[in-house]
Phi, psi and omega in degrees: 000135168286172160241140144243150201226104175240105187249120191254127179292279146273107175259144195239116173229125176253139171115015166201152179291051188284102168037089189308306189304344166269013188275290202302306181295336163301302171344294184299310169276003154301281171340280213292294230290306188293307205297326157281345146320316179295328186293319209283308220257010177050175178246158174232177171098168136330298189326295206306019184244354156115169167119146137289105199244126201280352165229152160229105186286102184255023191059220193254172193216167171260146167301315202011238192251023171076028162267132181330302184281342172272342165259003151277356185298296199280331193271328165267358144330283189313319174305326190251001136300323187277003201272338184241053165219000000 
């Protein structure tokens, strides 16, 4: 099993309305979500070899109706596509 250590800086999201009170629970479930990801599909590439990267473009997410947790979902998807591109 790898390890991995992913320190998200910034998260930048435009077009949608939250809370001040959902950001930590959106966080989390950012958090939680990559990281399974990271467990199941690994990194391929350059990424598994380590390095920093200072932007990752993790495309578009759908909005719906703006729940944290279902878009923390969408938001760690998008994040671990883009980290293998």
């Amino acid at each position: 099993m790898t390890d991995y250590h992913v320190t998200i800086d910034r998260l930048v999201l435009e077009g949608i309305d939250l809370p001040a009170t959902a950001g930590p629970r959106l966080a989390a479930g950012v958090a939680a979500e990559l990281g399974r990801l990271l467990a199941e599909g690994g990194l391929a590439g350059e990424v598994s070899a380590g390095g920093a990267r200072r932007v990752v473009r993790g495309g578009a997410v759908e909005l719906g109706a703006g729940d944290p947790a279902a878009l923390a979902t969408q938001i760690a998807a998008a994040i671990y596509g883009g980290l293998g591109e």
